[in-house]
N, CA, C, O and CB atoms as a CASP TS submission, in Angstrom:
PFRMAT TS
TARGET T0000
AUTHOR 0000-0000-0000
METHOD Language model
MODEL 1
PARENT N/A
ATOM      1  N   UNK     1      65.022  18.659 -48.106  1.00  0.00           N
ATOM      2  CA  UNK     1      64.188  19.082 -47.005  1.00  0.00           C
ATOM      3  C   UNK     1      62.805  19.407 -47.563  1.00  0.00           C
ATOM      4  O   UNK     1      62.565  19.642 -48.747  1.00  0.00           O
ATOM      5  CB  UNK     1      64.809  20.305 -46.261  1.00  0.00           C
ATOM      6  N   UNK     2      62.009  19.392 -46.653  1.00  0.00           N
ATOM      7  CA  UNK     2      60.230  19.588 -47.219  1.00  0.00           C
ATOM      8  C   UNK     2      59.740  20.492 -45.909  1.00  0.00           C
ATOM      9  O   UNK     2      60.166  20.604 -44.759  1.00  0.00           O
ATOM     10  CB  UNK     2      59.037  17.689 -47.367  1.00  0.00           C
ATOM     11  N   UNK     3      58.879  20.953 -46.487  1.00  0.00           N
ATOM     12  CA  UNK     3      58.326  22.077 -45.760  1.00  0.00           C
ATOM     13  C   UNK     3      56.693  21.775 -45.829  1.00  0.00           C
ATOM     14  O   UNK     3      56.107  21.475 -46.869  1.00  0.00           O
ATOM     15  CB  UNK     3      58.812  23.593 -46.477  1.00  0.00           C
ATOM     16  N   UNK     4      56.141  21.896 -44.667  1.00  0.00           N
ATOM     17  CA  UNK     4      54.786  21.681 -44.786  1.00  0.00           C
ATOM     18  C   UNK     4      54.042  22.730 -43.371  1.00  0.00           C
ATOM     19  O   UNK     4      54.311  22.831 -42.174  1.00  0.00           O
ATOM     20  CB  UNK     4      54.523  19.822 -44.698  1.00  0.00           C
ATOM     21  N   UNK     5      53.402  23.130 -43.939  1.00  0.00           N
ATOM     22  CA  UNK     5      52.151  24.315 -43.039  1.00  0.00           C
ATOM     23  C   UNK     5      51.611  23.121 -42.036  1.00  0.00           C
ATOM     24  O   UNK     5      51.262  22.036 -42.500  1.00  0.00           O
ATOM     25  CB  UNK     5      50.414  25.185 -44.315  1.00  0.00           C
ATOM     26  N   UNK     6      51.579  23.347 -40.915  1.00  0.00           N
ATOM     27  CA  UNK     6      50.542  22.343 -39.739  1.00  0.00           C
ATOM     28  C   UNK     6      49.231  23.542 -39.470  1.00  0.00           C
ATOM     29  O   UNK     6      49.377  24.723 -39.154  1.00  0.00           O
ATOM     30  CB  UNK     6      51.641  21.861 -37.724  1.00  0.00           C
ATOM     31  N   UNK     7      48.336  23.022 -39.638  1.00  0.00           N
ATOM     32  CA  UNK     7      46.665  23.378 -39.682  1.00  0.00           C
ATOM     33  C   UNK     7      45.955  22.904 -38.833  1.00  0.00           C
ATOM     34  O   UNK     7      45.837  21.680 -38.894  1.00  0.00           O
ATOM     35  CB  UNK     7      45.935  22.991 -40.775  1.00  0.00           C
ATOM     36  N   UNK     8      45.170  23.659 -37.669  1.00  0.00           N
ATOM     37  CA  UNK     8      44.068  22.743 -37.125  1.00  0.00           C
ATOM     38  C   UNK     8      42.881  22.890 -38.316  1.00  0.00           C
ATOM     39  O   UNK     8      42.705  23.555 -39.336  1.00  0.00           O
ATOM     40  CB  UNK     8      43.494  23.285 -35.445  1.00  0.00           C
ATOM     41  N   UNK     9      42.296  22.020 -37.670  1.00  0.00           N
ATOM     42  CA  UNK     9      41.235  21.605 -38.324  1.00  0.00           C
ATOM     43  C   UNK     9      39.930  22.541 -39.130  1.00  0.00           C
ATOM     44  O   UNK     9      39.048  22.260 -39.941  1.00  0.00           O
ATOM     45  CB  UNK     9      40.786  20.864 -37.366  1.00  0.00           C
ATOM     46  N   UNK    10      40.396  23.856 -38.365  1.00  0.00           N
ATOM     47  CA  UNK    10      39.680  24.773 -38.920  1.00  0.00           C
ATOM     48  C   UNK    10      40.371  25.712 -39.747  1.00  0.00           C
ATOM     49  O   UNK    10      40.162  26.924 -39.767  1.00  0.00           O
ATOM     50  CB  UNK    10      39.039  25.355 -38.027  1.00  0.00           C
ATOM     51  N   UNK    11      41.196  25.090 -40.418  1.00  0.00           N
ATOM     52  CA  UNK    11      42.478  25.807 -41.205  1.00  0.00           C
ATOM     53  C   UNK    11      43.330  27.042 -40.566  1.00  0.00           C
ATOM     54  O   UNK    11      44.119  27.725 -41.219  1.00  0.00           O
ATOM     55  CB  UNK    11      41.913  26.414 -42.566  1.00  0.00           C
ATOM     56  N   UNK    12      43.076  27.196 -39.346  1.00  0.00           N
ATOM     57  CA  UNK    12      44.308  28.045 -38.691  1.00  0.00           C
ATOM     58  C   UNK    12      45.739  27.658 -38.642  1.00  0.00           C
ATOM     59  O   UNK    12      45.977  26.568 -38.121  1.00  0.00           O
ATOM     60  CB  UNK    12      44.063  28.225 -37.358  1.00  0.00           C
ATOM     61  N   UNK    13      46.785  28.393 -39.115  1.00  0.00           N
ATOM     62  CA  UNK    13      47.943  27.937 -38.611  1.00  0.00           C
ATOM     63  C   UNK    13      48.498  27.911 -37.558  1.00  0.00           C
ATOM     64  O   UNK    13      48.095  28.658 -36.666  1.00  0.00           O
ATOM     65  CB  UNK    13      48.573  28.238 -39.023  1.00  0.00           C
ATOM     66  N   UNK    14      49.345  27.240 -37.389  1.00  0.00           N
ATOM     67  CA  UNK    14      49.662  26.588 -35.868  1.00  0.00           C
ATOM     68  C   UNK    14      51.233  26.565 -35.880  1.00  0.00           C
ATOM     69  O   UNK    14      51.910  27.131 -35.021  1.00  0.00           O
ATOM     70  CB  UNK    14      48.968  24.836 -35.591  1.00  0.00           C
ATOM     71  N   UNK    15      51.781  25.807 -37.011  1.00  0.00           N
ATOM     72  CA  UNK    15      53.057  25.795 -37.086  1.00  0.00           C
ATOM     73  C   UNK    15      53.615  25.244 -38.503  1.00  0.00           C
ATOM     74  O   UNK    15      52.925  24.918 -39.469  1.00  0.00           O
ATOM     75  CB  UNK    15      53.493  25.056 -35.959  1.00  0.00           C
ATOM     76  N   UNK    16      54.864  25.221 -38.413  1.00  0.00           N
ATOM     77  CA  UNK    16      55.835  24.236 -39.046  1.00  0.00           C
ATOM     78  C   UNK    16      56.477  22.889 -39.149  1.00  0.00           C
ATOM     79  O   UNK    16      57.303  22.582 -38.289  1.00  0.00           O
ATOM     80  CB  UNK    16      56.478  24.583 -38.957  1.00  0.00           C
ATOM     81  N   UNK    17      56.132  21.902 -40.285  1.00  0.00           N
ATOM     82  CA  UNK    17      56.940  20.706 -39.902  1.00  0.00           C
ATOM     83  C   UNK    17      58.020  20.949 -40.902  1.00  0.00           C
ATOM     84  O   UNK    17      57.886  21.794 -41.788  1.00  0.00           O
ATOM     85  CB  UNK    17      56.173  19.185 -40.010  1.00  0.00           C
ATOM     86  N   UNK    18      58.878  20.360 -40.793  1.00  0.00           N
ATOM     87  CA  UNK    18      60.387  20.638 -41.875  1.00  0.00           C
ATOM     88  C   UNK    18      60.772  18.538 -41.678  1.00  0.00           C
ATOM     89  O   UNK    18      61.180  17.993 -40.652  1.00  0.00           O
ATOM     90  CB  UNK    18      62.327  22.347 -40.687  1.00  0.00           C
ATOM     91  N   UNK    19      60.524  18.003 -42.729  1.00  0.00           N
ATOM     92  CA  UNK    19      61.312  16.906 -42.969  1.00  0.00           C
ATOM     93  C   UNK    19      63.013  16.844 -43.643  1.00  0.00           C
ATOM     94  O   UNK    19      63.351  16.732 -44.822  1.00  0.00           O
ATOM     95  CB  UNK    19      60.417  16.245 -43.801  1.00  0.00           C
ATOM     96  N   UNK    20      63.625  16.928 -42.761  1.00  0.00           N
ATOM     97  CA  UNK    20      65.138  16.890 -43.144  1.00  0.00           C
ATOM     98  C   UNK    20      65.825  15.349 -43.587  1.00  0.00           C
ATOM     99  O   UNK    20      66.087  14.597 -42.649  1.00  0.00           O
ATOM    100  CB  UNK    20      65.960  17.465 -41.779  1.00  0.00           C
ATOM    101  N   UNK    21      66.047  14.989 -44.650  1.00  0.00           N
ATOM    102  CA  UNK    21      66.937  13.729 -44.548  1.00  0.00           C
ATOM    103  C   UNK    21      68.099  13.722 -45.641  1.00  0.00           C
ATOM    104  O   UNK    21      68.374  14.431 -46.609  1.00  0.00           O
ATOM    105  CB  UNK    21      66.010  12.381 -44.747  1.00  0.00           C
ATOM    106  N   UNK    22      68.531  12.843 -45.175  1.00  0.00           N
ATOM    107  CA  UNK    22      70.067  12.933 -45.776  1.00  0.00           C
ATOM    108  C   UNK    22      70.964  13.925 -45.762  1.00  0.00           C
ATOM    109  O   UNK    22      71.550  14.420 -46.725  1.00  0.00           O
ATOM    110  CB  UNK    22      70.106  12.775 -46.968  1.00  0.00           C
ATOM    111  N   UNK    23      71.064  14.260 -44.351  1.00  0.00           N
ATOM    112  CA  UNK    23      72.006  15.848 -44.160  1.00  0.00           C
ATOM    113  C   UNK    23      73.243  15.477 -44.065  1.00  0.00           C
ATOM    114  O   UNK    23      73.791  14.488 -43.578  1.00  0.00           O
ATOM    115  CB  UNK    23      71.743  16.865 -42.755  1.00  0.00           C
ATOM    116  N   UNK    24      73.516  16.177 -44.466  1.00  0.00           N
ATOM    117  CA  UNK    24      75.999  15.978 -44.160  1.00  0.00           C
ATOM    118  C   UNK    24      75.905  16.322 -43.302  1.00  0.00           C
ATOM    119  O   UNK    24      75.095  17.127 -42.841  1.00  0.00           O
ATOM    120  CB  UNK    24      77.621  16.937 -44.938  1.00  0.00           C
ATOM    121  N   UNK    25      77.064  15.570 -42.685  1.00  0.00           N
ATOM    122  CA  UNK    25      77.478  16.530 -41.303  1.00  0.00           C
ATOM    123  C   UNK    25      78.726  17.683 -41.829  1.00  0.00           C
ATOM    124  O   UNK    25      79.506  17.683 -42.782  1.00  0.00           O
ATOM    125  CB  UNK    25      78.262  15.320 -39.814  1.00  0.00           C
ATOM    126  N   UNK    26      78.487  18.571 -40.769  1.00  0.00           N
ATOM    127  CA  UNK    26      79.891  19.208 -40.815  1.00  0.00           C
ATOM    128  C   UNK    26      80.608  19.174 -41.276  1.00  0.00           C
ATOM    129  O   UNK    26      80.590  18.067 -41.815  1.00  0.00           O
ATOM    130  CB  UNK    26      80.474  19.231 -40.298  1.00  0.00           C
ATOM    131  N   UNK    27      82.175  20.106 -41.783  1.00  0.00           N
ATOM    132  CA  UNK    27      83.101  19.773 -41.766  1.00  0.00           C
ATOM    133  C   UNK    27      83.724  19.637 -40.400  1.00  0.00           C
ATOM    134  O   UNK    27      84.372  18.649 -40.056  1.00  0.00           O
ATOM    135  CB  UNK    27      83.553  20.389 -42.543  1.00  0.00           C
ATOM    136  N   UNK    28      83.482  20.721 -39.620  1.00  0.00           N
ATOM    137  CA  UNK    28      83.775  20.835 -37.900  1.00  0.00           C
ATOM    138  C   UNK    28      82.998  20.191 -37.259  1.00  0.00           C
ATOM    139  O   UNK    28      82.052  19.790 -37.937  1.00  0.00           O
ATOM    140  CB  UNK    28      83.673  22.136 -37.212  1.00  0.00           C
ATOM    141  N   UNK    29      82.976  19.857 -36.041  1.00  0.00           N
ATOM    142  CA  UNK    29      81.728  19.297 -35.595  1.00  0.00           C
ATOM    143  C   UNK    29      82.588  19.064 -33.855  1.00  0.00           C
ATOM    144  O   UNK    29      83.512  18.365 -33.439  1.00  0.00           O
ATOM    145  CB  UNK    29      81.061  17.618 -36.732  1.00  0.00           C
ATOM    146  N   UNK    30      81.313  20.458 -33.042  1.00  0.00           N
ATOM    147  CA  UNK    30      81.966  20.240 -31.760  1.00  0.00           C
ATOM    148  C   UNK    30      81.131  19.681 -30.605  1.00  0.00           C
ATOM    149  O   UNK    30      79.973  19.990 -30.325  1.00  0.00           O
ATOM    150  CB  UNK    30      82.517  21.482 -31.337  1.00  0.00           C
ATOM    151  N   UNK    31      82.141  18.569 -29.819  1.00  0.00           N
ATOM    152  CA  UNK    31      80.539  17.411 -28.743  1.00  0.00           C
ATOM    153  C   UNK    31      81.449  18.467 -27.853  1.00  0.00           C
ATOM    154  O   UNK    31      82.464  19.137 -28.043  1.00  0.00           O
ATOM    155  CB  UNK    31      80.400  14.780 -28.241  1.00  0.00           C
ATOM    156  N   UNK    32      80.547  18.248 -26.816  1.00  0.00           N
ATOM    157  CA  UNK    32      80.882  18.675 -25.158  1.00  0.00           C
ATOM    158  C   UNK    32      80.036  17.721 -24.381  1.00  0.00           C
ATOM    159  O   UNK    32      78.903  17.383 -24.726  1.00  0.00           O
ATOM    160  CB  UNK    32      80.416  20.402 -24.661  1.00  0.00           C
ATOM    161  N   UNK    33      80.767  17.235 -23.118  1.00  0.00           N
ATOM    162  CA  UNK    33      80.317  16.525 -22.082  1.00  0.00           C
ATOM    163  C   UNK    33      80.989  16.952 -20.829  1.00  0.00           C
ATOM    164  O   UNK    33      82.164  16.928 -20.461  1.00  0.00           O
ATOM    165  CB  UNK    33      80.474  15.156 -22.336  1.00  0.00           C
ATOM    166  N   UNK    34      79.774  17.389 -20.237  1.00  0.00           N
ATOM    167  CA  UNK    34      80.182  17.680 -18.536  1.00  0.00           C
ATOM    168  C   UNK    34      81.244  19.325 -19.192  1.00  0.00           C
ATOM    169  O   UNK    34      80.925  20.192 -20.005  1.00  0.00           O
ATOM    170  CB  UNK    34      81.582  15.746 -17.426  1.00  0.00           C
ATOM    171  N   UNK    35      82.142  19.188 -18.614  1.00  0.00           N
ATOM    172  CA  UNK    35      83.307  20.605 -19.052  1.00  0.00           C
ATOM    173  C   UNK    35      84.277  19.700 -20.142  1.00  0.00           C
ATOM    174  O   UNK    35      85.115  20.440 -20.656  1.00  0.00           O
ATOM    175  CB  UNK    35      84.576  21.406 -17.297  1.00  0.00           C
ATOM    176  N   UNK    36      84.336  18.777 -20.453  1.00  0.00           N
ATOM    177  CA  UNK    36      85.239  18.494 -21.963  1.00  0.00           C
ATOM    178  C   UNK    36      84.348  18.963 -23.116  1.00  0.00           C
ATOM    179  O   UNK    36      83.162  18.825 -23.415  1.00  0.00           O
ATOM    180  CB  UNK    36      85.630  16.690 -22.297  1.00  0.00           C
ATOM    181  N   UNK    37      85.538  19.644 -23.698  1.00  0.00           N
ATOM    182  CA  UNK    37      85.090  19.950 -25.260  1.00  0.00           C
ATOM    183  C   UNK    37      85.620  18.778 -26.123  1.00  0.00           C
ATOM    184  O   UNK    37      86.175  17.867 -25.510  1.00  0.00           O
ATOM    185  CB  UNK    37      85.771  21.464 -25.892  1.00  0.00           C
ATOM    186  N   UNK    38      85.508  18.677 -27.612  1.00  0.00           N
ATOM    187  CA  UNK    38      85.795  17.717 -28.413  1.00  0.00           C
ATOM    188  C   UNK    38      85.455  18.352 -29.802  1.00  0.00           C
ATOM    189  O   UNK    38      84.346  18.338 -30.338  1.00  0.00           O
ATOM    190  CB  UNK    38      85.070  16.437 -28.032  1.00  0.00           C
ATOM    191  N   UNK    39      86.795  19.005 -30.372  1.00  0.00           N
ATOM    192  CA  UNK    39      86.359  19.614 -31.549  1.00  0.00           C
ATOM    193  C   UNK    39      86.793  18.229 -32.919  1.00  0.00           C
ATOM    194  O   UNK    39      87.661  17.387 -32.686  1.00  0.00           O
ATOM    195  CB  UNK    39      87.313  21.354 -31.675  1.00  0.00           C
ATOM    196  N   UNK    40      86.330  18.248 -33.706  1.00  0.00           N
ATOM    197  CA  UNK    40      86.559  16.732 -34.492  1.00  0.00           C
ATOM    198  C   UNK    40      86.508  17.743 -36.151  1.00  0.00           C
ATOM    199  O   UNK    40      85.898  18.736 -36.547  1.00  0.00           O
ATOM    200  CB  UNK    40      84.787  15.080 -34.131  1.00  0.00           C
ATOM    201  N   UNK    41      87.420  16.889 -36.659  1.00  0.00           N
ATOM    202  CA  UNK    41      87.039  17.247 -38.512  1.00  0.00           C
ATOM    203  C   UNK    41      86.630  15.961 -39.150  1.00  0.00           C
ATOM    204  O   UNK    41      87.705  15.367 -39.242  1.00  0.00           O
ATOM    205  CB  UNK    41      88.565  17.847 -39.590  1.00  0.00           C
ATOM    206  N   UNK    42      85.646  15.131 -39.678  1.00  0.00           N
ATOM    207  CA  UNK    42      85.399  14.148 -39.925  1.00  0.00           C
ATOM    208  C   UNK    42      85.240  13.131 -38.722  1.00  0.00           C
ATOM    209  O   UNK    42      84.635  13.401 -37.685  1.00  0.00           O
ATOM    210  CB  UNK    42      86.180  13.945 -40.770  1.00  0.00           C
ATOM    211  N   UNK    43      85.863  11.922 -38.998  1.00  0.00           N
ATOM    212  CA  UNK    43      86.080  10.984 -38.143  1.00  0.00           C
ATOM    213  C   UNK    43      87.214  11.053 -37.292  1.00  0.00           C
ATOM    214  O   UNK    43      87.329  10.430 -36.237  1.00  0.00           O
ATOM    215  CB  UNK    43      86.089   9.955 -38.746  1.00  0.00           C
ATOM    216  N   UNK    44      88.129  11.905 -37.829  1.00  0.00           N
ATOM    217  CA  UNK    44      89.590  12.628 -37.026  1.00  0.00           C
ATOM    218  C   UNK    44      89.057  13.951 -35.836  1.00  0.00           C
ATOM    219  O   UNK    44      88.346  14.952 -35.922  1.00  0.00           O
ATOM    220  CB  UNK    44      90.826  13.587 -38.566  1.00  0.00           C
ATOM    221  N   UNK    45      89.949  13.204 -34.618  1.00  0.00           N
ATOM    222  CA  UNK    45      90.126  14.554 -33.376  1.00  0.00           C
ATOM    223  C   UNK    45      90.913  15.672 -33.766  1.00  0.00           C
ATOM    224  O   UNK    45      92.104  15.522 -34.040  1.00  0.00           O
ATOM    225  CB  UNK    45      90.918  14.106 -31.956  1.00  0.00           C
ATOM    226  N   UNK    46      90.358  16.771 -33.815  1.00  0.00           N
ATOM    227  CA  UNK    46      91.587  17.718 -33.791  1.00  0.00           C
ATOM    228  C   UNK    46      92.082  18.530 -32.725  1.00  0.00           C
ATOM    229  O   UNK    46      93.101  19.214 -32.820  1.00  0.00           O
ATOM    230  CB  UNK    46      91.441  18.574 -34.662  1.00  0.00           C
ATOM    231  N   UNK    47      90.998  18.418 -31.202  1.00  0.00           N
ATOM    232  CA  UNK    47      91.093  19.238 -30.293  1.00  0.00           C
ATOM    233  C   UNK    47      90.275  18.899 -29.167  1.00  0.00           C
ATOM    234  O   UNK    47      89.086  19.216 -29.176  1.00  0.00           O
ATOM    235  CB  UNK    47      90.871  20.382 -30.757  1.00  0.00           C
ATOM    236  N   UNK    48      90.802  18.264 -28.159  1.00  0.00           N
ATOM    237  CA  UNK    48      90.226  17.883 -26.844  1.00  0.00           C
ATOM    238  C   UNK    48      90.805  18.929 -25.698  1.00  0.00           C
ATOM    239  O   UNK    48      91.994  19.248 -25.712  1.00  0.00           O
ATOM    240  CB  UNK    48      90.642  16.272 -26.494  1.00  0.00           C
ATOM    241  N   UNK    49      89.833  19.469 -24.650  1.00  0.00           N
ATOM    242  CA  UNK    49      89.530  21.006 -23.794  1.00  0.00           C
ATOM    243  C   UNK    49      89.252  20.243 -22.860  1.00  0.00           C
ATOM    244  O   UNK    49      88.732  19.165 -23.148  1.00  0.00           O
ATOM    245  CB  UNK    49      88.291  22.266 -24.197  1.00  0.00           C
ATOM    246  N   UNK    50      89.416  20.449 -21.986  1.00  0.00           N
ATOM    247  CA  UNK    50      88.806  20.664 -20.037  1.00  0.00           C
ATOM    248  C   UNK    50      88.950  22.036 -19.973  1.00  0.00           C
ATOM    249  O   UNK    50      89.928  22.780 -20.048  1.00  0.00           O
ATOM    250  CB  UNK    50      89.932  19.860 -18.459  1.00  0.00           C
ATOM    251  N   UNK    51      87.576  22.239 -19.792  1.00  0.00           N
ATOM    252  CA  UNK    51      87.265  23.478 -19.089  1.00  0.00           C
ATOM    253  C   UNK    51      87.422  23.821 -17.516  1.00  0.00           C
ATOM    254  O   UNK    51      86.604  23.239 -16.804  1.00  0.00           O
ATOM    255  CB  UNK    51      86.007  23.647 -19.364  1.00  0.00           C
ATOM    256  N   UNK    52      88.179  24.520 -16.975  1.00  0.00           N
ATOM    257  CA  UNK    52      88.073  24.939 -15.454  1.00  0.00           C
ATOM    258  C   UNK    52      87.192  24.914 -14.975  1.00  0.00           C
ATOM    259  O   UNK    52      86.223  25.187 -15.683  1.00  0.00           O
ATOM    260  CB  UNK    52      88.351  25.941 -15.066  1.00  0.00           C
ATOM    261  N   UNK    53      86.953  24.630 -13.701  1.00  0.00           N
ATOM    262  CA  UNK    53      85.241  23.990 -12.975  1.00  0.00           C
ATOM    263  C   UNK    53      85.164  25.488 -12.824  1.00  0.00           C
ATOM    264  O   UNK    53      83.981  25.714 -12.572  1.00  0.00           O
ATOM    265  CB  UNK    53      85.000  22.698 -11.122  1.00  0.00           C
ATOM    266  N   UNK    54      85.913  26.769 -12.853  1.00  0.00           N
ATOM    267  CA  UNK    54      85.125  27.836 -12.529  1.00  0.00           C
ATOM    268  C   UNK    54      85.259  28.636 -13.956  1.00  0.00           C
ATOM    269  O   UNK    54      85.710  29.739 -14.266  1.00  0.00           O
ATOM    270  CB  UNK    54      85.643  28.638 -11.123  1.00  0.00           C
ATOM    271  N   UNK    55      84.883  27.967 -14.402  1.00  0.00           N
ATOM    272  CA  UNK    55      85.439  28.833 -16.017  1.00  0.00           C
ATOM    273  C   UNK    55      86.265  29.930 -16.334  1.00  0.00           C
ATOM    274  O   UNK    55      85.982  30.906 -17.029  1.00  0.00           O
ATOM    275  CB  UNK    55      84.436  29.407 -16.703  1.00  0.00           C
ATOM    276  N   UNK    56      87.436  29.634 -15.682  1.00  0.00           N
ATOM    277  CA  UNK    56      88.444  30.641 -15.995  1.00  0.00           C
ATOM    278  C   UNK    56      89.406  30.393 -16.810  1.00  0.00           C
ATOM    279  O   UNK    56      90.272  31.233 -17.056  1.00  0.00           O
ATOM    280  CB  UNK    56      89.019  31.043 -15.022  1.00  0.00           C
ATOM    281  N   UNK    57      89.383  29.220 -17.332  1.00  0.00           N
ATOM    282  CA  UNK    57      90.163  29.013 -18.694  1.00  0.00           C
ATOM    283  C   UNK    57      90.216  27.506 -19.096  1.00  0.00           C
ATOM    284  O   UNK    57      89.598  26.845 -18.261  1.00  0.00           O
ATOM    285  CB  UNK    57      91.724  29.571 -18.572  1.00  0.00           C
ATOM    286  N   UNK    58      90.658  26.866 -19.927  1.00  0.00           N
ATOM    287  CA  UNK    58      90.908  25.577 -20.720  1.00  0.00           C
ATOM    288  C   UNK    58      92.402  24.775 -21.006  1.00  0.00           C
ATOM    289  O   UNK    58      93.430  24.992 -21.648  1.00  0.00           O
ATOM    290  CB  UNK    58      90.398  25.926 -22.022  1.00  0.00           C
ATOM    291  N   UNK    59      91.989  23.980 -20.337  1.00  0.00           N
ATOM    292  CA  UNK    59      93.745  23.011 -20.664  1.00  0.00           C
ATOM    293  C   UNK    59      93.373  22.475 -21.824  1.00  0.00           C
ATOM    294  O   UNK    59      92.207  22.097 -21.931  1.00  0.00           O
ATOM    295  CB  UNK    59      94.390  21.493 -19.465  1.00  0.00           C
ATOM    296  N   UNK    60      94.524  22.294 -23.216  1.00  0.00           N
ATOM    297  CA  UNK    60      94.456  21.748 -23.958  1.00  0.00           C
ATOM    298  C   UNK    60      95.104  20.033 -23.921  1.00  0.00           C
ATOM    299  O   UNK    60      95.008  19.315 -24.916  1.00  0.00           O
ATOM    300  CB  UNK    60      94.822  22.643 -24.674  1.00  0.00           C
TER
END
């Protein structure tokens, strides 16, 4: 990762850029779409959720 100061032109700071590459993913790694969860370890599922449309609990 790299770190670099963003400057206007009159040398005020302004912000942060952060160049990230080549990151690992996870060992866990959780998607959600709509109310499904999708917990994954690698390329393997370990745990698919529907969430209750009123969020009162989760079918596994």
């Amino acid at each position: 990762m790299r770190r670099d100061d963003v400057r206007r032109d009159d040398g005020a700071w302004v912000g942060l850029s952060l160049d990230v590459r080549d990151r690992r993913r996870p060992g866990l790694c959780v998607f959600s779409a709509g109310r499904r969860l999708l917990l994954s370890q690698g390329e393997r599922p370990v745990l698919l959720a529907d969430v209750d449309a009123y969020l009162e609990g989760v079918d596994f």
